[in-house]
C-alpha positions as CSV (number, residue, x, y, z in Angstrom):
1,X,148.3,148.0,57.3
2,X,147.4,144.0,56.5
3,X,143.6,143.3,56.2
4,X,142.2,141.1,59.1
5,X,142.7,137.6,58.8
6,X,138.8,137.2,59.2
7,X,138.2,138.1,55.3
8,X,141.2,135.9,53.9
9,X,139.3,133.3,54.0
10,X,137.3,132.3,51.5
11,X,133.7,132.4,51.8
12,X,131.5,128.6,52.0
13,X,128.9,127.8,50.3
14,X,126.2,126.2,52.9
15,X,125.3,122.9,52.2
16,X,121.6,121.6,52.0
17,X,120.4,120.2,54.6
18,X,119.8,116.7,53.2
19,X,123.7,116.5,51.8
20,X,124.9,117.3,55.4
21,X,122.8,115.3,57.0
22,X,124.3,112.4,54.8
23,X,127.9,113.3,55.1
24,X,127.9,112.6,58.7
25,X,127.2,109.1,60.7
26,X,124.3,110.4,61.6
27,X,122.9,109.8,58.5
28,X,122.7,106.1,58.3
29,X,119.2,105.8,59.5
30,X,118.3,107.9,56.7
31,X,120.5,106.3,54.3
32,X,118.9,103.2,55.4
33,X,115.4,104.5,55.2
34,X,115.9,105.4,52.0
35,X,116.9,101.8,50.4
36,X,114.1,100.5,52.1
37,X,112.2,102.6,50.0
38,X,113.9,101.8,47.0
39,X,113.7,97.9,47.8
40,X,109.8,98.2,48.3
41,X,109.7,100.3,45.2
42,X,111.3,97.2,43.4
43,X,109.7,94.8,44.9
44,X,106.0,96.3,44.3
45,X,105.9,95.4,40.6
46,X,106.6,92.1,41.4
47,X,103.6,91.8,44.2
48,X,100.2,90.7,42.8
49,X,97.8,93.7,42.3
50,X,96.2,93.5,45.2
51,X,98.8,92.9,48.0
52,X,100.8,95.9,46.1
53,X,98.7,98.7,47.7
54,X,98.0,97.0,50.6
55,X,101.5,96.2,51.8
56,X,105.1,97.6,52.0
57,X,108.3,96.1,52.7
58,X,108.9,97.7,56.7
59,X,112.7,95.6,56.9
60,X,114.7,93.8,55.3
61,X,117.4,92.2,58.0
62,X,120.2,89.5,56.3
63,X,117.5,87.0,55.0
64,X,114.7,88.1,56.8
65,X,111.7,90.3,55.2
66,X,109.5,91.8,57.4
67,X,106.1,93.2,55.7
68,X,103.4,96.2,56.8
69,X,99.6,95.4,55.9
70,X,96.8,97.6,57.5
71,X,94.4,95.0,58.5
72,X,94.3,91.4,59.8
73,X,92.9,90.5,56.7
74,X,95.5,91.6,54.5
75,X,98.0,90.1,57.0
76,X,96.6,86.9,55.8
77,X,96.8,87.2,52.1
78,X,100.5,88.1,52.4
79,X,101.3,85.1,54.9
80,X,99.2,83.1,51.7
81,X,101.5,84.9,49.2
82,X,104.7,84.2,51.1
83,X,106.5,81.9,48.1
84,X,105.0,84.5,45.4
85,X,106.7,87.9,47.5
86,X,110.2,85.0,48.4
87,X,110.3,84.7,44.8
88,X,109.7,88.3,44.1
89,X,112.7,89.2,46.8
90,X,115.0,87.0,44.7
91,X,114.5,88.7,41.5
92,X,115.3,92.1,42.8
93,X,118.4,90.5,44.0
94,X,117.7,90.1,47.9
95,X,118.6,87.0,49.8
96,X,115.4,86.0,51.5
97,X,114.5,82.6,52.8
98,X,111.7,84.0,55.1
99,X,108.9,86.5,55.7
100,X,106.8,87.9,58.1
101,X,104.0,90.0,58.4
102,X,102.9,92.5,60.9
103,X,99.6,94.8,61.4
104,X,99.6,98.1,62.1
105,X,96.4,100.1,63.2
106,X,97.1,103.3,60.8
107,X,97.4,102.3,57.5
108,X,100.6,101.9,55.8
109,X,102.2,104.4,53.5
110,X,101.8,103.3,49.8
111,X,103.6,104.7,46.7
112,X,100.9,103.6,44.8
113,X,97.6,105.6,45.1
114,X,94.2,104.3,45.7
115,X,91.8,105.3,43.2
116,X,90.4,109.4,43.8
117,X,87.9,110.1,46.4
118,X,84.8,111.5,45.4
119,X,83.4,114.3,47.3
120,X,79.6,114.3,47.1
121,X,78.4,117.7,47.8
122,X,74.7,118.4,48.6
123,X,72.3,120.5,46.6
124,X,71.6,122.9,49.4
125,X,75.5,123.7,49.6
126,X,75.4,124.0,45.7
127,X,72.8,126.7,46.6
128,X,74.6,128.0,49.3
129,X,77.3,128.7,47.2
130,X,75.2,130.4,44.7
131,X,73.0,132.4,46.8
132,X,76.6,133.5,48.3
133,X,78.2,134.5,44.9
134,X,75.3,136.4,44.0
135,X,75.8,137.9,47.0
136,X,78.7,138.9,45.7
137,X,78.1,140.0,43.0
138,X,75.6,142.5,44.3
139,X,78.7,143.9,46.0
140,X,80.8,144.5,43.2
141,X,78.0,146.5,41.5
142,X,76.9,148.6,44.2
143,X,80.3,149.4,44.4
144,X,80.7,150.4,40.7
């Protein structure tokens, strides 16, 4: 008797998730995503130090950059900066003639970290969490 036809095939491997999601069409706004990322992660070293972690590339549309800032401030030293991030553009190989600039209310995602937060903690939770470990402690030897 033949074997069912079932097992003659032979087995596939799954693919990840992220390499199927790019095989199909349905990909492209990922695919897109993702050179906007690498464009603003070329285009960052360029930036002055301060507009770096305050702004990111959001769109980049024929010659047409379009910049996130976080505060109507910043939105101003980028629209001063305009020649400086142009020039910038150019040297990563983008064909931009013109920029603009748009607020959002949540701050914008930056690659580049902001320096570490300090938490300051309280000397009555620093004896909070004493009097609690000797607590603790007490435990373990009772239970010794």
């Amino acid at each position: 008797m033949s074997e069912p036809k079932s097992s003659a095939r032979s087995r596939s491997v799954p693919k990840p998730a992220l390499e199927a999601v790019m095989a199909d069409k349905a990909g492209n706004p990922l695919r897109r995503a993702l050179w906007l990322d690498a464009m603003d992660r070329q285009l960052r070293p360029h930036l002055p130090p301060a507009l770096a972690s305050r702004c990111r590339l959001a769109n980049v549309d024929g010659e047409h950059l379009v910049f996130l800032v976080e505060s109507p401030v910043w939105h101003a030293k980028v629209r001063l900066a305009e020649n400086q991030l142009l020039d910038a553009a150019r040297s990563i190989g983008l064909k931009a003639t013109r920029v603009t600039v748009k607020t959002a209310t949540a701050r914008a995602h930056s690659p580049v970290p902001d320096e570490p937060r300090r938490s300051t903690v309280s000397a009555t939770t620093h004896k909070g969490l004493r009097d609690a470990l000797d607590a603790l402690k007490d435990v373990k030897s009772t239970r010794s």
